[in-house]
N, C-alpha and C positions, 0 to 999 in steps of 0.2 A: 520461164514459166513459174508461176506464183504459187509457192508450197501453201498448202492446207495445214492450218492447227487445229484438231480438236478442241474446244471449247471447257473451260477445266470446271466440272463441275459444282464446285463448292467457291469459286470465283470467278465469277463470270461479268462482263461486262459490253454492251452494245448499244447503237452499234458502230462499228466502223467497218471501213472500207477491205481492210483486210487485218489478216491475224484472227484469234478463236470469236472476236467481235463482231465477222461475221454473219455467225452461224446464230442465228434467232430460231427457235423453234415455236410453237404454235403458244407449249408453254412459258415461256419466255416474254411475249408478248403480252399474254393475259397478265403477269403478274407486273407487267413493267405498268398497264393500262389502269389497273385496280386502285395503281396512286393517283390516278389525276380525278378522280370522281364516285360519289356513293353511288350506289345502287338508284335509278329512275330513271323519269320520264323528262324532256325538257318542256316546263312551263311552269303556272304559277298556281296554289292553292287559291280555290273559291270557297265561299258558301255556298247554299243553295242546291247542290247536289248536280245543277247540269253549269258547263263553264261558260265562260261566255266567247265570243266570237273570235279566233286567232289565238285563244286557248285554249284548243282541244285536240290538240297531237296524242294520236292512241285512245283518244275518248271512241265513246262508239255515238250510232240512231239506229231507232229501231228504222226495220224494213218489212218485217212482217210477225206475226204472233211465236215465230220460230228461228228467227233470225236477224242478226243484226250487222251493221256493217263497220267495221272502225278503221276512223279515220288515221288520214297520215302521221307521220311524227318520228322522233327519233327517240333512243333511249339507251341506256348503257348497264350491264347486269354482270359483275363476276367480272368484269374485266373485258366483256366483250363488247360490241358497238351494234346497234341495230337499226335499221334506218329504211322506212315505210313508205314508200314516195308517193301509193296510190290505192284508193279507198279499199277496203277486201271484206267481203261477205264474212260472216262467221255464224256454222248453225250451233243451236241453243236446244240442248235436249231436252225437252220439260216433261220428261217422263221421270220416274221416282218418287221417293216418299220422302221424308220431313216435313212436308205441308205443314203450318198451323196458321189458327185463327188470329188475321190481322186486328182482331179487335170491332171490324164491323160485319164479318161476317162471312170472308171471303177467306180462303186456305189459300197461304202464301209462304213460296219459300225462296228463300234471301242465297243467291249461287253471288259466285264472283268469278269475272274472266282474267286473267292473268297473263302476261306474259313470259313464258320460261326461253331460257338457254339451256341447248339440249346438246353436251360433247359429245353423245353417243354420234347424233346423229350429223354434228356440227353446223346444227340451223339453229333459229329459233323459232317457238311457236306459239301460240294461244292455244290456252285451257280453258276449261271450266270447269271450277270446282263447287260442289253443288254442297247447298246449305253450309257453304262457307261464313256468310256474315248472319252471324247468332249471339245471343246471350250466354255467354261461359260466364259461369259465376255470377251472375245477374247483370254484367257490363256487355257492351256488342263489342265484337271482337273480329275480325279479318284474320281467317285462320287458312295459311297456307299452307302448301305441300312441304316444300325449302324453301326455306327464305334465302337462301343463297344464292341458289341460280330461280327464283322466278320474283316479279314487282307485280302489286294487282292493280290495276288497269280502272275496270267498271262494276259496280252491282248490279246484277241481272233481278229484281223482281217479278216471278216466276210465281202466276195462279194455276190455280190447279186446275185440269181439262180445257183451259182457255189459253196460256201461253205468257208470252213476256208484256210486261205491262208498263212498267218503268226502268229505265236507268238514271245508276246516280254515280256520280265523279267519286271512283277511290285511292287514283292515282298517287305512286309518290314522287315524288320530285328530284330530282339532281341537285347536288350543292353547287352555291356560287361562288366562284373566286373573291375573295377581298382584293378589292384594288384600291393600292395608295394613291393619294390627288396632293397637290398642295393647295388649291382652291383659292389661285390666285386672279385669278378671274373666274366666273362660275361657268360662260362660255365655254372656256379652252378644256374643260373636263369631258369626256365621253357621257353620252348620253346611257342610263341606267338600265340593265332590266329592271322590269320587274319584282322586287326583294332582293337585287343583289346589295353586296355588303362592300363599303367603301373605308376607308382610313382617311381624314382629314386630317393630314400631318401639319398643316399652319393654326386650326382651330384645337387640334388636340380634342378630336371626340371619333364617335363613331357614326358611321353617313348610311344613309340605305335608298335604294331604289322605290320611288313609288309616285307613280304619274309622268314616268317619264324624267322626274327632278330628281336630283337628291335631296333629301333631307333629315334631318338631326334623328336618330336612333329612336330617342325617346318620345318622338312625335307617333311614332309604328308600337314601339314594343310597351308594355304595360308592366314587365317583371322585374322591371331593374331597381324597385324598391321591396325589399324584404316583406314578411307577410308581417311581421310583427311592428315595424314601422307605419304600416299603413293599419293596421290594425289601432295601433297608438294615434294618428294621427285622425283616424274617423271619430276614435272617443275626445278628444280637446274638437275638434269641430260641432261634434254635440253638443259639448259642454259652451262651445262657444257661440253657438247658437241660443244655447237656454240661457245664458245670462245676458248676451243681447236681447231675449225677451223679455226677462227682470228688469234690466236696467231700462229700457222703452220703459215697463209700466211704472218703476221710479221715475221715469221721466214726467210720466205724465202724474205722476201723486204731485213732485215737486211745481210743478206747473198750478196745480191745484192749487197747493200751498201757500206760492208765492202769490195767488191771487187773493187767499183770506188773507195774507200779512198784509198787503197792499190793501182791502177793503178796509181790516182792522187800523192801519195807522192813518187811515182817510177817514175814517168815525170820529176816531178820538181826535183827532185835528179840526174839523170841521166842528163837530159839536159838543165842545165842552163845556162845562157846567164851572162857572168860576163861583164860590163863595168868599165875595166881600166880609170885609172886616164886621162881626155880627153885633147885632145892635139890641141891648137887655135892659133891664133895670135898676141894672147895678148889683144883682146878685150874684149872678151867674159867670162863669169864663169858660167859653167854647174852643180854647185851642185844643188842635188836632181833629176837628172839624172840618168834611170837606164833600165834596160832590160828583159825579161828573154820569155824562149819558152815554151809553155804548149801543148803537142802532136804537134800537127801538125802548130800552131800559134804561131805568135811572137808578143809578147806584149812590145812595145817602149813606155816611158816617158822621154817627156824632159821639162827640165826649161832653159831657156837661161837667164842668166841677167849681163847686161852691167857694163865690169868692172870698166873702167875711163874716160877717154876724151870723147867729146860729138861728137855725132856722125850725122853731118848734121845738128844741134840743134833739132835734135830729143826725146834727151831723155839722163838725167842725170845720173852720175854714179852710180852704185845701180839701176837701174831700170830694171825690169823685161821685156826682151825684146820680147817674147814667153815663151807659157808653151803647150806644148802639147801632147796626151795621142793617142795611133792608133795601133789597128789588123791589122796582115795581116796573111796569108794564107802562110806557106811555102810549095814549092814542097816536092814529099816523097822521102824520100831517101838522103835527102841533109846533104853536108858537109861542115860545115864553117871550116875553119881555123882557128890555131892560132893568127894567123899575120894579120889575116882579120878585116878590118878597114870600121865601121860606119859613113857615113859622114852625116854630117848637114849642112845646107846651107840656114844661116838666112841674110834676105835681106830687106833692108828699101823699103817702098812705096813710089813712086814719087806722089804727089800733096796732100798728105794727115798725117796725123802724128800719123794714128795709129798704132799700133804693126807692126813689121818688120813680113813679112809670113816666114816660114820654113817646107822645105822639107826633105827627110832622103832619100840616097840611099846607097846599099850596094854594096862592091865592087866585091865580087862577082856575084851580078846580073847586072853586067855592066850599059846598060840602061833600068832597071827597078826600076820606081819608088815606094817608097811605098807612098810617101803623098807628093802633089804638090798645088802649089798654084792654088785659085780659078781660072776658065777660066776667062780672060778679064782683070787679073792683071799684070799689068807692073811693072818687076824688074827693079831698078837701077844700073847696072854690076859693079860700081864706087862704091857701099856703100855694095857689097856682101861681107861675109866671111863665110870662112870652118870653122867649128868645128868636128874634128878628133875623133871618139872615138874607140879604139881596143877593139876585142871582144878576150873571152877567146880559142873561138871556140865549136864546137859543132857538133852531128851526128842525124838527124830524124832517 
């Protein structure tokens, strides 16, 4: 016959077959159970407040203004196991006070039902704790009895002389195992729950459940960059947005630009104003004389300077007898000629010795001047000469 050992309190270990290994007591079990799992319900967090279909173990539906019924499911609390196999009534006291105003007008008050673990009694049961999901400290809060031995299940919205109105999913959930894969084919891997957590030991990342597939961690999870990284990273995206806006609109100035340089080197190429070797009376010497048209303007530079004999004792030879720079405006459409000849027409001041004035007209514009001497000065017709200069011709 097989002797009995007592169980040595402060070392204990089971179970086996025989020896103090044995002997499992009730506590024994709870404590051994408490390592395989948290505290919940098994399934998966939704939004939305009701779950969806095949996810709703321990959810409840209403049944009537005073009672609800909650569905099956399994769940684990403190160590113990609890397991629902078929729908069960539960009534909803909606008697009591907290009532307040939902905001449209209706006195509402927010209960929670709960599942506890009860050792007194060695069952479990459903509660309801009334005006449990409230504003503590201005946040809502799901405020239980023990959080030890009880999980909360559903919120009861609870009107006043009318009864229960809504339920919303408040369940918690049971942890998932990480399971390691090598992911050497995607096939020969177990198919996922829902949010369970995998180890990709050939990729070296972290794997998760969702749709049935796994996939990569960071396709689910959003926290795995620092707030201050992301924080850093939204400002250089602004910033790089707004200089992509700058540079676009330097795009489009340089765009602009390259079209006046390109109109400008098309003016001056197409219509320049060539002055020939100029043609005088032997007095005069026009170098650094020259011409040219820019769209629609004609831009004249002249130098006159004196080539020898004194002219009234005016002014020696070599002396600079005018020099003068003048816009003008040509009609559109105009055509000069070849053979079309620039006159000048430098002329001494009577009673004074300074600079002789000079004017330009074009033979073309008959009597149109383009620059004429100040009103109120007096030529002397005895001391006037032409200066001839041919132009190459030209088309606005």
């Amino acid at each position: 016959m097989a002797s009995f050992n007592s169980p040595n309190p402060s070392e204990h270990g089971w179970p086996f077959p025989g020896g103090p290994g044995q002997v499992v007591t009730q506590g024994n079990w709870k404590s051994m159970a408490k390592t395989w799992q948290s505290n919940g319900v098994v399934g998966k967090p939704e939004l939305g407040g009701v779950p969806s279909a095949g996810n709703r173990d321990l959810f409840a539906v209403k049944l009537t203004a005073t009672q609800v019924e909650v569905q099956p499911g399994v769940a684990s609390i403190d160590g113990y196991y609890f397991d629902l196999a078929s729908p069960k009534a539960f009534d909803i006291d909606i008697t009591g006070a907290d009532f307040a105003d939902d905001g449209t007008g209706k006195l509402i008050r927010r209960d929670l039902v709960a599942l506890k673990v009860d050792e007194t009694t060695s069952a479990f049961r459903f509660v309801q704790i009334k005006n449990a999901i409230n504003q503590a400290s201005g946040s809502w809060k799901v405020n239980l009895n023990d959080a030890r031995t009880e999980i909360p299940l559903f919120e009861v919205a609870v009107e006043k002389d009318v009864g229960v109105t809504t339920i919303k999913d408040r369940r918690w959930f049971l942890s998932q195992r990480i399971r390691p894969m090598t992911f050497e084919q995607p096939g020969f891997e177990p198919v996922p729950a829902e949010g369970a957590l995998g180890v990709d030991a050939t990729g070296s990342r972290l794997v998760i459940g969702k749709g049935g597939q796994w996939v990569s961690a960071r396709e689910v999870f959003t926290n795995d960059i620092p707030a201050q990284i992301a924080t850093r990273l939204g400002a250089v995206e602004t910033s790089a947005a707004s200089l992509d806006t700058r540079v676009s609109g330097h795009d489009g100035q340089l765009t602009t630009l390259t079209t006046f340089d390109t109109a400008i080197k098309s003016k001056l190429a197409v219509r320049p104003v060539t002055l020939d070797a100029p043609q005088d009376t032997g007095s005069w010497d026009t170098t650094g004389t020259f011409a040219y048209v820019f769209g629609p303007i004609l831009y004249v530079h002249l130098t006159v300077t004196k080539k020898g004999a004194d002219l009234a004792a005016q002014a020696s030879a070599g002396s600079k007898l005018a020099i003068l720079s003048f816009n003008h405006n040509l009609p559109t459409g105009l055509t000069i000629a070849k053979d079309t000849y620039a006159r000048a027409f430098v002329s001494a001041v009577v009673s004074t010795t300074a600079l002789p004035d000079v004017w330009v007209r074009m033979d073309s514009f008959k009597e149109l001047t383009l620059w004429k001497c100040p009103t109120g000065v007096k030529l002397n017709a005895t001391l006037q000469s032409v200066l001839t200069i041919p132009l190459n011709g030209f088309t606005l």
